[in-house]
N, CA, C and O atoms as a GROMACS GRO file, in nm:
protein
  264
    1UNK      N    1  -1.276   4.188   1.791
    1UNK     CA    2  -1.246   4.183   1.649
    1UNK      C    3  -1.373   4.171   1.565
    1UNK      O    4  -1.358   4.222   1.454
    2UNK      N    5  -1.484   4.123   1.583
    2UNK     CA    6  -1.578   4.061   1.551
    2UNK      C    7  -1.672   4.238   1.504
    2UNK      O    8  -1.744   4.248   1.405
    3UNK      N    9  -1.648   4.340   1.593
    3UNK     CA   10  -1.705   4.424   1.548
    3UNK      C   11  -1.670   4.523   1.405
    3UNK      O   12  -1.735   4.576   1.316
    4UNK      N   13  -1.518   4.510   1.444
    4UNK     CA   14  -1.462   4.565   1.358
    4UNK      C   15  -1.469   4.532   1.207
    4UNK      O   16  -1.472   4.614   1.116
    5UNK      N   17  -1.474   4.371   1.195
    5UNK     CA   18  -1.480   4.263   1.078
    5UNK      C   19  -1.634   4.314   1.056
    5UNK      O   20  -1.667   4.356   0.945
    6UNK      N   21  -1.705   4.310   1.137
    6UNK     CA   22  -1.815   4.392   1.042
    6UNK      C   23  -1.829   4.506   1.012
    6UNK      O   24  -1.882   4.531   0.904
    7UNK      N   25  -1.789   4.605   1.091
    7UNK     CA   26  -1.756   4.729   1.001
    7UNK      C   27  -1.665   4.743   0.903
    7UNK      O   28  -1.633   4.860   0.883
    8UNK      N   29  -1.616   4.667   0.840
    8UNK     CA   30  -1.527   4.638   0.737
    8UNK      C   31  -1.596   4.602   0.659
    8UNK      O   32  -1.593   4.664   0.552
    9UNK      N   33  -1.696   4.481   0.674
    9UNK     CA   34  -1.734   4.399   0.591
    9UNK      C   35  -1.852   4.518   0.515
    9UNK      O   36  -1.860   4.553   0.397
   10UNK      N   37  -1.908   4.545   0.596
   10UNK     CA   38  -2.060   4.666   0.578
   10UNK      C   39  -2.013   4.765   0.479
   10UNK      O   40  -2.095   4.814   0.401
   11UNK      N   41  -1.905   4.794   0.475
   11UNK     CA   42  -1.757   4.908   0.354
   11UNK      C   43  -1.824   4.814   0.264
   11UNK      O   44  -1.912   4.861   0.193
   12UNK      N   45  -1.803   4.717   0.256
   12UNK     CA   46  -1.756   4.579   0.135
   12UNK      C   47  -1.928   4.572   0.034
   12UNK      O   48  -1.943   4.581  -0.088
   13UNK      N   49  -2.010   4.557   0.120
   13UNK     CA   50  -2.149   4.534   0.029
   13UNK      C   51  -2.175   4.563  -0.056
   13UNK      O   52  -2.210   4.679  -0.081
   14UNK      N   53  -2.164   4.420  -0.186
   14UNK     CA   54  -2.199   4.487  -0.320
   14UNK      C   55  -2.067   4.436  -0.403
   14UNK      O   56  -2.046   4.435  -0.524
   15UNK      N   57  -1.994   4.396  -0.303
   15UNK     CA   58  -1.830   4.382  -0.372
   15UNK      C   59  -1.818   4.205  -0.358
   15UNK      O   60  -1.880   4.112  -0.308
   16UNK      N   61  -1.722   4.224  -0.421
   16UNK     CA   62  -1.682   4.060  -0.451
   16UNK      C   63  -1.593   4.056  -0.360
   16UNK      O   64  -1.560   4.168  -0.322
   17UNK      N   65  -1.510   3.922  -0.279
   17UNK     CA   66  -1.522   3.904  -0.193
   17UNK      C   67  -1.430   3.759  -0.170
   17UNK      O   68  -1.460   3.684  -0.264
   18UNK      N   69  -1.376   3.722  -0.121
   18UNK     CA   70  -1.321   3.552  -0.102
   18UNK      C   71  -1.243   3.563   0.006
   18UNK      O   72  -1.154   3.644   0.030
   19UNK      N   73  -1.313   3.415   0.112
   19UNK     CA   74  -1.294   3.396   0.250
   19UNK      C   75  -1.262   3.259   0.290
   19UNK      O   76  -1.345   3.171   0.311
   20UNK      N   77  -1.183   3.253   0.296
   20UNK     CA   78  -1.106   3.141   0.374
   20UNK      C   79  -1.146   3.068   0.527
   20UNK      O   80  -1.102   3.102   0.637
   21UNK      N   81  -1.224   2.981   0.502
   21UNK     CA   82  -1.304   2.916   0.688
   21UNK      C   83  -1.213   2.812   0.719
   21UNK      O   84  -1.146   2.731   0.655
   22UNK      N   85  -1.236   2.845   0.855
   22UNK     CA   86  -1.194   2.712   0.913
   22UNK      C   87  -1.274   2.607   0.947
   22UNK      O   88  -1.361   2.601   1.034
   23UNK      N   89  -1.221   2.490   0.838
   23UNK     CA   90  -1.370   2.359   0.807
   23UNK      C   91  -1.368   2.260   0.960
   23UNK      O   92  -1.287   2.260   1.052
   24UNK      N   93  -1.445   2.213   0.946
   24UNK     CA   94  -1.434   2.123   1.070
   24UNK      C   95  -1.347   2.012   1.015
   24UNK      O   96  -1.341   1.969   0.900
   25UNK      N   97  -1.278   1.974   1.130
   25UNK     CA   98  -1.164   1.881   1.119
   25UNK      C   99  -1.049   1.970   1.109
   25UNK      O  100  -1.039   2.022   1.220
   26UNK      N  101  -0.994   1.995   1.064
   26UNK     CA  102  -0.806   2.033   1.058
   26UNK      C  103  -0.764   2.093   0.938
   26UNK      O  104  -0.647   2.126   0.919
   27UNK      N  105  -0.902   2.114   0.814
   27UNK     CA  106  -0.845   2.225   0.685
   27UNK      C  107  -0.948   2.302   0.672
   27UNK      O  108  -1.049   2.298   0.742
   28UNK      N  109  -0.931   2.363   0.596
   28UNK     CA  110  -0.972   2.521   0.568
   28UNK      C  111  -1.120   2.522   0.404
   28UNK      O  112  -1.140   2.424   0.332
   29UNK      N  113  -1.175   2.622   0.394
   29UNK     CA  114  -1.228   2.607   0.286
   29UNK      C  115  -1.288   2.730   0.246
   29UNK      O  116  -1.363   2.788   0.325
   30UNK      N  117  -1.256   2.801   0.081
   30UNK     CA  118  -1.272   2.875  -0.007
   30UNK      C  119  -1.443   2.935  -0.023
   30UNK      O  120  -1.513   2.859  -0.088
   31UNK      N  121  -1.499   3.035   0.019
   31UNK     CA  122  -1.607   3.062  -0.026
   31UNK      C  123  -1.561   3.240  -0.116
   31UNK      O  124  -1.479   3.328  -0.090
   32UNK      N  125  -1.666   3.220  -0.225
   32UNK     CA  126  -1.640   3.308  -0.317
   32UNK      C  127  -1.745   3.430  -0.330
   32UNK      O  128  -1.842   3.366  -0.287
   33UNK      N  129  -1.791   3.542  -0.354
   33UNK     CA  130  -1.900   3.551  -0.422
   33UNK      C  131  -1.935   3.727  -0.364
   33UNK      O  132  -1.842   3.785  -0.307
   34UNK      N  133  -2.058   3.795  -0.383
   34UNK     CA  134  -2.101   3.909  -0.411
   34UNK      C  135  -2.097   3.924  -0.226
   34UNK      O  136  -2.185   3.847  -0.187
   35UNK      N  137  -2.035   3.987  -0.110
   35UNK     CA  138  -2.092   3.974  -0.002
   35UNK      C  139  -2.225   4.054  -0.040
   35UNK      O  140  -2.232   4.127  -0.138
   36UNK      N  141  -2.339   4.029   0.057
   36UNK     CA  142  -2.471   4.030   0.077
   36UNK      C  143  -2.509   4.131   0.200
   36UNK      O  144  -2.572   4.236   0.193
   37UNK      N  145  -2.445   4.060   0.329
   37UNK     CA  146  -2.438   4.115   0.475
   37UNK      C  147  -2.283   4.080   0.532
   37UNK      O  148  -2.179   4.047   0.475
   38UNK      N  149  -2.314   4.102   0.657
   38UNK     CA  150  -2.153   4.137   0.726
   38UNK      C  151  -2.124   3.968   0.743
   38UNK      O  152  -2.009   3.932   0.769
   39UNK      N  153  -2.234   3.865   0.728
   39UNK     CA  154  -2.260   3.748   0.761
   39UNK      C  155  -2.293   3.627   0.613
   39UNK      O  156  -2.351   3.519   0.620
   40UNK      N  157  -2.234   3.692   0.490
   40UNK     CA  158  -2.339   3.612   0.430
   40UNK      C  159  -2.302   3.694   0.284
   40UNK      O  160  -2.328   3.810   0.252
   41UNK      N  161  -2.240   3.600   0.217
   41UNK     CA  162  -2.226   3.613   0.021
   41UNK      C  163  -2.346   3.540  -0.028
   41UNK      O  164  -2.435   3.476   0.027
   42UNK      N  165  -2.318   3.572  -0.148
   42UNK     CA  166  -2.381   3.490  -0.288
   42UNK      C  167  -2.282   3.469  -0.345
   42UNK      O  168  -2.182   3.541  -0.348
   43UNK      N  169  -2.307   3.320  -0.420
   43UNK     CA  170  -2.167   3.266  -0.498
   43UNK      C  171  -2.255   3.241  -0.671
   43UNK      O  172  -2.373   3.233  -0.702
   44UNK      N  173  -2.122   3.236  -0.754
   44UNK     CA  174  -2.159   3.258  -0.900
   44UNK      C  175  -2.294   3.114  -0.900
   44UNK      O  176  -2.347   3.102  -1.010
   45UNK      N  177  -2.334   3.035  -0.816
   45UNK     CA  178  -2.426   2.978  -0.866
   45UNK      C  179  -2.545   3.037  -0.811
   45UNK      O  180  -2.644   2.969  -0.835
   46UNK      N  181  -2.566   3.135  -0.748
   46UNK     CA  182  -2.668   3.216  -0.654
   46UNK      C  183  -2.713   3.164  -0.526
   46UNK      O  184  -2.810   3.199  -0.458
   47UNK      N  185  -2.626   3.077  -0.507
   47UNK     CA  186  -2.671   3.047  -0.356
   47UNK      C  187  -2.589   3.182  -0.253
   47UNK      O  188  -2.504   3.270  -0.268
   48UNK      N  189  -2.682   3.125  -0.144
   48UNK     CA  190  -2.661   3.285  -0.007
   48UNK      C  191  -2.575   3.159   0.094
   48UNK      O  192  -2.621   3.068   0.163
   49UNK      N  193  -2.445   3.199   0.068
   49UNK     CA  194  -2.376   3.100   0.201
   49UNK      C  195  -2.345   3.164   0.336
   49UNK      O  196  -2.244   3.234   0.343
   50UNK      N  197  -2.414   3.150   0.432
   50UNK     CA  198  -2.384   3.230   0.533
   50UNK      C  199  -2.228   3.215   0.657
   50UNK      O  200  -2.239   3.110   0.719
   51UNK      N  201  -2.168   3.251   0.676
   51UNK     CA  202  -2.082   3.220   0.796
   51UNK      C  203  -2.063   3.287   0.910
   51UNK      O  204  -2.140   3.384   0.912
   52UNK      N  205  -1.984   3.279   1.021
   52UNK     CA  206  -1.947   3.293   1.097
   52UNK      C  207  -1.816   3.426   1.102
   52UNK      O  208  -1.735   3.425   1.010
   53UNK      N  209  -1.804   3.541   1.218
   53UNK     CA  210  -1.679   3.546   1.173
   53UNK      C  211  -1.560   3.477   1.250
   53UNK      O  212  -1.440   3.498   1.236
   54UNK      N  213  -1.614   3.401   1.323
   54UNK     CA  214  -1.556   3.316   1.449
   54UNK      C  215  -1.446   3.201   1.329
   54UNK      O  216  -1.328   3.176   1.353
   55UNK      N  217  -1.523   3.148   1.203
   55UNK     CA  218  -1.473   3.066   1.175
   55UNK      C  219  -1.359   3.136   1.050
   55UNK      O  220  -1.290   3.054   0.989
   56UNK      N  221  -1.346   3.247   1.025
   56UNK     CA  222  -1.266   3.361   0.935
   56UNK      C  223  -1.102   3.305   0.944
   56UNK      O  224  -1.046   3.318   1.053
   57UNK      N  225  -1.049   3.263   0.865
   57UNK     CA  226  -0.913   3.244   0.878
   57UNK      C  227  -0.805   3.381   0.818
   57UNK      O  228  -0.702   3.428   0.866
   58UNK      N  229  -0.887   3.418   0.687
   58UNK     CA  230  -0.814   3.551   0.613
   58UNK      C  231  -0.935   3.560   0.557
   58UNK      O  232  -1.030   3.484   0.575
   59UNK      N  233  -0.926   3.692   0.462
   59UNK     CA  234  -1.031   3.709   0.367
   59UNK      C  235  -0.957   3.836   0.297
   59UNK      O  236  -0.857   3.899   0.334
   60UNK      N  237  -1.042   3.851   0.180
   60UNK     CA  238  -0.980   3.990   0.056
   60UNK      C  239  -1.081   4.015   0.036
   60UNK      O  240  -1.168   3.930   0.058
   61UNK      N  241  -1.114   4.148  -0.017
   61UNK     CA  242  -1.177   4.180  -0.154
   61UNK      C  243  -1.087   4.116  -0.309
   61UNK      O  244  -0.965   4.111  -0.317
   62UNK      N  245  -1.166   4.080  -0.399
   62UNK     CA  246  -1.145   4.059  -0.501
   62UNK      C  247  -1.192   4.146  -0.623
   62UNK      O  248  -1.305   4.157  -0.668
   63UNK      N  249  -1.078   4.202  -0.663
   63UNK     CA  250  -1.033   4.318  -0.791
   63UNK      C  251  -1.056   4.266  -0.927
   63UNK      O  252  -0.986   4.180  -0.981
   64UNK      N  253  -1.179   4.336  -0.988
   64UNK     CA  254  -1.170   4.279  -1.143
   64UNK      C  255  -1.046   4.359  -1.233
   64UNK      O  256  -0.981   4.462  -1.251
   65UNK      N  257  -1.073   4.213  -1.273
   65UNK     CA  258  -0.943   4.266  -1.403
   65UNK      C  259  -0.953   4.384  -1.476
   65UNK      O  260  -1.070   4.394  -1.514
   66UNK      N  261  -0.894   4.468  -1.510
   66UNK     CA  262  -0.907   4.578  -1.599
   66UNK      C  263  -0.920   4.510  -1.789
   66UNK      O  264  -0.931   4.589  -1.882
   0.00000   0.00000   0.00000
């Protein structure tokens, strides 16, 4: 799966983006932002958050409003 999620993701570069991780312990957590690499957004404060796709629960592209 892991290859595929990046050939997906590599489509995506340049696009906005929101991914759902699985946090340590037993819930989940929201990262937002421009993906960068198949590994790695920027979020509206400009930080580069990198992840895993091991830790991927769901994810979208995110559609601006018209």
């Amino acid at each position: 799966m892991s290859h595929d999620l990046t050939t997906q993701f590599e489509a995506l570069l340049g696009q906005r983006v929101t991914i759902r991780l699985h946090d340590e312990g037993s819930g989940f957590r929201d990262i937002v932002g421009v993906l960068e690499s198949a590994h790695s957004l920027r979020n509206r404060h400009g930080q580069l958050i990198e992840f895993s796709h091991s830790e991927i629960f769901i994810w979208r592209r995110v559609i601006a409003k018209a």
